[in-house]
VEXDREN-2710 file (C-alpha; in Angstrom, 1 decimal):
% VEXDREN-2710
k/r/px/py/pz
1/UNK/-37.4/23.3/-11.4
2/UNK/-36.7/19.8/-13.0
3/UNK/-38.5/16.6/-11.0
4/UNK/-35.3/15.8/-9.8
5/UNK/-34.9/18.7/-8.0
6/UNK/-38.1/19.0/-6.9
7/UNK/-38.2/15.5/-5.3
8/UNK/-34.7/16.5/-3.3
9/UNK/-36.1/19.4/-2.2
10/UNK/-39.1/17.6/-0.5
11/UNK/-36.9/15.3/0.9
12/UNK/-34.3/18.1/2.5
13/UNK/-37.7/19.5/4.3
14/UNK/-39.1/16.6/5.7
15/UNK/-35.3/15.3/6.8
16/UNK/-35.2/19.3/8.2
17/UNK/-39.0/18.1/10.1
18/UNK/-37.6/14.7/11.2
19/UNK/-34.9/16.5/13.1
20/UNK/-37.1/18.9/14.7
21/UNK/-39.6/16.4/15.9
22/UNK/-36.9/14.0/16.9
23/UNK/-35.2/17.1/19.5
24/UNK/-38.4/18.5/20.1
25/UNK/-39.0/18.4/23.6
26/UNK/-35.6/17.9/24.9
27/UNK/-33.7/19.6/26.7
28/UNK/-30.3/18.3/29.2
29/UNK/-29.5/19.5/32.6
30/UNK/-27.0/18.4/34.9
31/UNK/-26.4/18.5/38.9
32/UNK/-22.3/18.9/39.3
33/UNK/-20.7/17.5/42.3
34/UNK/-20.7/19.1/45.6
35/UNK/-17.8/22.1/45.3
36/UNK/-16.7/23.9/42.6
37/UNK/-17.9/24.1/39.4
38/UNK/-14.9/25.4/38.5
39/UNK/-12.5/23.2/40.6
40/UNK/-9.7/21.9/38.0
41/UNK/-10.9/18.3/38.4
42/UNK/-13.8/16.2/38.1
43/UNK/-16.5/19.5/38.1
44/UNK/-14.8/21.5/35.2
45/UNK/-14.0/18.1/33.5
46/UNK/-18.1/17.6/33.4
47/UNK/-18.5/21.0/32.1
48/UNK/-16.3/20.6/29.6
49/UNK/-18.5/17.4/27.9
50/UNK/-21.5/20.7/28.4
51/UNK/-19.6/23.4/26.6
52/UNK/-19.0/21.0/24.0
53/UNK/-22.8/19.9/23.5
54/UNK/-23.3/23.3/23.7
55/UNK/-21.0/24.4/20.7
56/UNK/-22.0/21.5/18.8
57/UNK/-25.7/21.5/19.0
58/UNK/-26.5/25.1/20.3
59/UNK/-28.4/23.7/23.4
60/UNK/-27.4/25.1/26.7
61/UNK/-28.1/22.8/29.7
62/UNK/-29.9/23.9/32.8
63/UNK/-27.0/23.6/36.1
64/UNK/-27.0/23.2/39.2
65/UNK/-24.4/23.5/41.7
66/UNK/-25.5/22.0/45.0
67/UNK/-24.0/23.0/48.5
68/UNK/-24.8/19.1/50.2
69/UNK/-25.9/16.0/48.4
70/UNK/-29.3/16.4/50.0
71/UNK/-30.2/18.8/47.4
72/UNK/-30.3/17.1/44.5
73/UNK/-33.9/15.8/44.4
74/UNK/-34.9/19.5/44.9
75/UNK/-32.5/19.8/42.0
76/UNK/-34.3/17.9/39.6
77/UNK/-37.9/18.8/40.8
78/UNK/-36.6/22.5/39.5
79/UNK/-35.6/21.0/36.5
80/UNK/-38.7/19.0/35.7
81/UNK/-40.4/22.8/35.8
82/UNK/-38.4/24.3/33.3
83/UNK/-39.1/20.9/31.0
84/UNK/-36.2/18.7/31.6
85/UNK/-36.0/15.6/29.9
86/UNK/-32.2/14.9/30.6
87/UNK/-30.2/14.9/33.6
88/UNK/-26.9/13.9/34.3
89/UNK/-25.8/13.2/38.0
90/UNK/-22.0/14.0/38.6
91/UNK/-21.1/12.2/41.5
92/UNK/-21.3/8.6/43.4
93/UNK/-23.4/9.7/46.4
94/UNK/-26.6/11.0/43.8
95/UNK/-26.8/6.8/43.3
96/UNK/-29.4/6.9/46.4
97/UNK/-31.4/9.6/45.3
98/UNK/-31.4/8.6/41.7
99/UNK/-32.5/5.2/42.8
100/UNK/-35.6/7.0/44.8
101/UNK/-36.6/9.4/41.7
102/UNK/-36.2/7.5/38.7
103/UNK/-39.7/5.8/39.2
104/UNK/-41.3/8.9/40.3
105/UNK/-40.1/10.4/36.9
106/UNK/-40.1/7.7/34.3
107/UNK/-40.3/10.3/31.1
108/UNK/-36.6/11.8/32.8
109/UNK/-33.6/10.1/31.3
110/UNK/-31.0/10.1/34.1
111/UNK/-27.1/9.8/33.4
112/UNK/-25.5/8.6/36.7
113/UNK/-21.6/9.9/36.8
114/UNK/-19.7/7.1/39.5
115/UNK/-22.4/4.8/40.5
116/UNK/-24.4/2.3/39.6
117/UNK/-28.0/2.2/39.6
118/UNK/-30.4/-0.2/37.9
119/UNK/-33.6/1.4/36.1
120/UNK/-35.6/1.8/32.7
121/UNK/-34.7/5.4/32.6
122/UNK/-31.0/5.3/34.2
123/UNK/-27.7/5.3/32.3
124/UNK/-24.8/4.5/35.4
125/UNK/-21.4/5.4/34.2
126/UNK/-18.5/3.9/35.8
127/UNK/-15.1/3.8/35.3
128/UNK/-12.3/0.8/35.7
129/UNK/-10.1/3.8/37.7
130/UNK/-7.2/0.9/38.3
131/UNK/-6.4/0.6/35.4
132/UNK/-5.0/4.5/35.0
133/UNK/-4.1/4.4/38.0
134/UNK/-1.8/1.6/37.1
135/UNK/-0.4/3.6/34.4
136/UNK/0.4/6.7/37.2
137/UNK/1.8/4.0/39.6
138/UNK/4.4/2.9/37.1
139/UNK/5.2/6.9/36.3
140/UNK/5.5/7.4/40.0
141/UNK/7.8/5.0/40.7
142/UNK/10.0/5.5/37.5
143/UNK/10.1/9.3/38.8
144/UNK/10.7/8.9/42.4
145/UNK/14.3/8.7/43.4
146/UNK/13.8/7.3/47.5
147/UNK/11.5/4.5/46.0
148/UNK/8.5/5.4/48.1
149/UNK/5.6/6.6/46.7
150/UNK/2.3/7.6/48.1
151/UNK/-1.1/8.4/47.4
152/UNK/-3.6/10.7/49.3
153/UNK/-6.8/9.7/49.3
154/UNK/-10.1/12.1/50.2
155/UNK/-12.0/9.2/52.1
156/UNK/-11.7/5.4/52.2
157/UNK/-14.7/4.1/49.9
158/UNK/-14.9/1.6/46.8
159/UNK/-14.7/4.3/44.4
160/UNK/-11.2/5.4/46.2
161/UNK/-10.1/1.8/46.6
162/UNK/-10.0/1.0/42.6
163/UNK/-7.4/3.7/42.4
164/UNK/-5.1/3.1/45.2
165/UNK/-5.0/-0.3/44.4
166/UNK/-4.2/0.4/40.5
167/UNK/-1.7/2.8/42.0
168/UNK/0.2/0.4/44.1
169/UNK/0.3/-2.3/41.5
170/UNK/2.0/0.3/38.9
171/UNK/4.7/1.2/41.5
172/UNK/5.4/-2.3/42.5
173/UNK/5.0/-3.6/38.7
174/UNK/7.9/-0.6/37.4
175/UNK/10.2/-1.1/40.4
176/UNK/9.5/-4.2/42.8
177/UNK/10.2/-3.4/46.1
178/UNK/9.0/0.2/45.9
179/UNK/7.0/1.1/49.3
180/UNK/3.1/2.6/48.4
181/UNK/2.0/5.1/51.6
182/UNK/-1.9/5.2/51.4
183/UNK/-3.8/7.7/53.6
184/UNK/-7.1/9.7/53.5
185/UNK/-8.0/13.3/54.0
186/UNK/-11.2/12.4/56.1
187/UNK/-14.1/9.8/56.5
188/UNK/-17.1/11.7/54.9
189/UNK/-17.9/13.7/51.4
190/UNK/-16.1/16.7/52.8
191/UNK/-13.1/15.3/52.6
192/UNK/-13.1/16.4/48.9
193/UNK/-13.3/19.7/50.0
194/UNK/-10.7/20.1/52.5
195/UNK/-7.3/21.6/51.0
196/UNK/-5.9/22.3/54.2
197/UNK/-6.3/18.8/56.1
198/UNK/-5.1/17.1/52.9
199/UNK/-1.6/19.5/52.9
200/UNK/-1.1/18.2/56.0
201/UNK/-1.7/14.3/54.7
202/UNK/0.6/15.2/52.1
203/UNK/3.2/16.6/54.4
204/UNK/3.2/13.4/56.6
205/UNK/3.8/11.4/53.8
206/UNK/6.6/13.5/52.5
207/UNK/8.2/13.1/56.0
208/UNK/8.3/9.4/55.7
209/UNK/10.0/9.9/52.6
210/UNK/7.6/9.8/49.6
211/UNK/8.7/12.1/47.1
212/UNK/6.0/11.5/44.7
213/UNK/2.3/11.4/46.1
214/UNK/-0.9/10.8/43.4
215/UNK/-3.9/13.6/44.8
216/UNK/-6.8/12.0/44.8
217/UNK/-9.2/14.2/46.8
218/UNK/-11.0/16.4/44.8
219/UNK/-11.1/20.1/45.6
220/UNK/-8.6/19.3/48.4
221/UNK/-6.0/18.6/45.7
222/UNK/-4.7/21.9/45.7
223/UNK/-3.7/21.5/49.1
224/UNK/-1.4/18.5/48.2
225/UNK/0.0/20.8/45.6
226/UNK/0.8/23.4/47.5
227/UNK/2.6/21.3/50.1
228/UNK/4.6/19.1/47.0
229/UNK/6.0/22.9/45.7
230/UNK/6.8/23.9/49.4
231/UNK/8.6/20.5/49.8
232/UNK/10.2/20.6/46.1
233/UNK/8.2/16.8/45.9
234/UNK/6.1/15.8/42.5
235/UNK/2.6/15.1/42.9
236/UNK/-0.1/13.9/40.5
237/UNK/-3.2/15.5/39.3
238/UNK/-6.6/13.5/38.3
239/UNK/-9.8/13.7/36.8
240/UNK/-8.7/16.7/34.2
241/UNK/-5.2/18.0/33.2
242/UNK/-3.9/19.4/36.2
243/UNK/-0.1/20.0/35.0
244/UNK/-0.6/23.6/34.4
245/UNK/-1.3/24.3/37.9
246/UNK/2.4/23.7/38.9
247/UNK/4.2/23.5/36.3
248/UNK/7.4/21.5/37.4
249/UNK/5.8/20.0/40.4
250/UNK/3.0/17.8/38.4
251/UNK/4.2/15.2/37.2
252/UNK/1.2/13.9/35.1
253/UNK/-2.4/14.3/35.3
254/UNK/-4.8/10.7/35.4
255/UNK/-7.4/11.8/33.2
256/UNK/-10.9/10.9/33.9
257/UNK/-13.2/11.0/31.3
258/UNK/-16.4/12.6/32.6
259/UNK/-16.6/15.0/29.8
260/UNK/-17.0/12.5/27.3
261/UNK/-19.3/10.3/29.4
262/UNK/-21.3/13.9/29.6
263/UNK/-21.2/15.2/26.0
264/UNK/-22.1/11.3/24.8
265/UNK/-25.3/11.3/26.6
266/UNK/-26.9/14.3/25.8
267/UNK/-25.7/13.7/22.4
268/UNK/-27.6/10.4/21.9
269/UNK/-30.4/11.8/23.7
270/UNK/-30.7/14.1/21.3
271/UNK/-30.4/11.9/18.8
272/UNK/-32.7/9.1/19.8
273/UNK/-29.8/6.7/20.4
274/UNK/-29.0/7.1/24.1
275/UNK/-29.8/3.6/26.1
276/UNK/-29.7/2.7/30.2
277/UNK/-27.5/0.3/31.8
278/UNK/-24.3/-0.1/32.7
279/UNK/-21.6/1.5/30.9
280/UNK/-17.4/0.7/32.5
281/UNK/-15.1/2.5/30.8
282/UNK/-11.4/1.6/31.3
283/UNK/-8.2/2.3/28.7
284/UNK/-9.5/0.3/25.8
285/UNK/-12.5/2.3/25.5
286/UNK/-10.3/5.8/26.0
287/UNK/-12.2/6.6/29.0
288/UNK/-8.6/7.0/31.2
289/UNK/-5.4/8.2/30.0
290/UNK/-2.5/10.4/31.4
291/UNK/-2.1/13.9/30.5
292/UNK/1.6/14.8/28.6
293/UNK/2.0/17.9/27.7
294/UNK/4.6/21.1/27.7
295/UNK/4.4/21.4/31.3
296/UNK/5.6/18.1/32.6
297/UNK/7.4/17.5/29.7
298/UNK/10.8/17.9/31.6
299/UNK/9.7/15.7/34.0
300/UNK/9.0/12.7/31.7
301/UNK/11.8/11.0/29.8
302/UNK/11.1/9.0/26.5
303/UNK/11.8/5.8/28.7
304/UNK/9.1/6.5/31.2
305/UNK/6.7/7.4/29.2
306/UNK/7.5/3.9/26.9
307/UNK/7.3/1.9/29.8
308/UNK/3.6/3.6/30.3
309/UNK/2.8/2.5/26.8
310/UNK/3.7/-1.1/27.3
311/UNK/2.1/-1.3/30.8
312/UNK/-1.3/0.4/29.0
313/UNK/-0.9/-2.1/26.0
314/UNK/-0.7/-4.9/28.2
315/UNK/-3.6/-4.1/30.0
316/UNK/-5.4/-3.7/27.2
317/UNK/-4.5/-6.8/26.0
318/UNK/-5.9/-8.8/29.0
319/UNK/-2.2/-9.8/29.7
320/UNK/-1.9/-7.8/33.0
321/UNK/-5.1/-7.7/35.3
322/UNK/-5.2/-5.0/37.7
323/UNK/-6.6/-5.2/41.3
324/UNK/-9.5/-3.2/41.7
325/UNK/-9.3/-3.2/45.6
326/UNK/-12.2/-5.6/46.5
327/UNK/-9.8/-8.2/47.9
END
């Protein structure tokens, strides 16, 4: 072996070392939402950003899939146990009892999914939801032939308000004069979780003549689905890519990007790299987008889905500001 060789070779290994002593000790987890891990939407968008990691690095993460809210500290306490040093929190109402058990476990890196909670050890990752849900408003109205639109909401909360007031301002921005029906499944976390109450939100709106109604309820989606197919109505999906589900009767999907919010923590974790703060992602920084694809594909025209490129462009740009519902 030449000195050249020999000197390459020494380097490889200790890089090879560096690697292992930089990942030593880590190890992700993540707490999902309350509901279905494997619920279409904002769940199986998180686990998607997991299986990802997974294939990439060869690390499983440790789950958990919690029945209420209140379990999550019990949650990360089994976590710690089986030598956590990551966990992601999928899910606004974990803000409280992130807040309470960063301090107690300042060597845990926490990834908030929603919220926004300031700590040492705390990433909070939240998304400008008005702005995609501009872009849906402006598909909605292009689609709907009565020129009333509506949305169904799961429960009336910030979080909830940036995307029915993105909504409206895309409907009224592609047709002015269109009419926006708002309305909400319920008034507490279950609401997500309640397919049969939000069929019948649905259905009321339908009968005052939307024909076109964003879902926006978690779990309780499929409900609003169901009742758009009975009606022969469109609806729109969020969080993942929805359109499959009904071919015909989706009209898009408002992509929310938790997966990449999931797979880019433990990814920098990993690495060394990953930071806290405050991270808002909107459509400049890809964390939104609407889903096209061979099943809505009839329902989109090339002149809809142009007039959702200029509308995203704009916004981009800085030269249209969407409301985010605080006024």
């Amino acid at each position: 072996m030449n000195r050249r060789s020999f000197v390459a070779g020494l380097l490889t290994v200790a890089a090879m070392r560096g690697a292992r002593a930089q990942g030593a000790g880590f190890q992700p987890a993540i707490v999902y939402a309350v509901g279905q891990k494997f619920d279409r939407s904002f769940n199986e968008s998180a686990f998607a950003g997991v299986e990802r990691f997974r294939a990439a690095s060869g690390i499983a993460a440790l789950e958990f899939e919690p029945r209420s809210p209140a379990q999550f500290e019990q949650a990360v306490a089994g976590f710690v146990r089986r030598g956590a040093s990551d966990v992601a929190a999928v899910g606004f109402y974990y803000a409280t009892p992130v807040a309470q058990l960063a301090p107690r476990y300042p060597g845990l890196r926490f990834t908030l999914i929603d919220a926004a909670v300031e700590a040492a050890n705390v990433r909070s990752v939240v998304w400008r939801e008005q702005e995609g849900a501009f872009l849906a408003g402006v598909l909605a109205a292009l689609a709907s032939r009565s020129g009333t639109v509506g949305f169904v909401a799961a429960l009336d909360i910030p979080l909830i308000r940036r995307f029915t007031a993105g909504f409206a301002a895309g409907a009224i921005h592609a047709r002015p004069g269109a009419a926006v029906l708002i309305n909400f499944v319920g008034t507490t976390p279950d609401a997500f979780n309640d397919p049969a109450r939000a069929a019948e939100v649905a259905g009321a709106q339908f009968d005052r003549g939307a024909d076109v109604v964003f879902a926006g309820a978690g779990i309780s989606n499929l409900g609003i689905f169901q009742r758009a197919v009975e009606r022969r109505r469109l609806a729109i999906g969020v969080d993942a890519n929805q359109n499959g589900l009904h071919p015909g009767t989706i009209l898009t999907s408002l992509l929310k990007h938790v997966d990449v919010a999931v797979e880019g923590a433990f990814t920098q974790a990993r690495a060394g790299t990953w930071r806290a703060g405050l991270h808002s992602l909107g459509l400049a920084e890809n964390g939104l987008s609407l889903a096209f694809d061979e099943h809505n594909a009839p329902l989109v025209t090339p002149a809809m889905r142009d007039a959702v490129a200029r509308a995203r462009a704009e916004i981009v740009a800085g030269r249209i500001v969407v409301p985010d519902g605080r006024s």
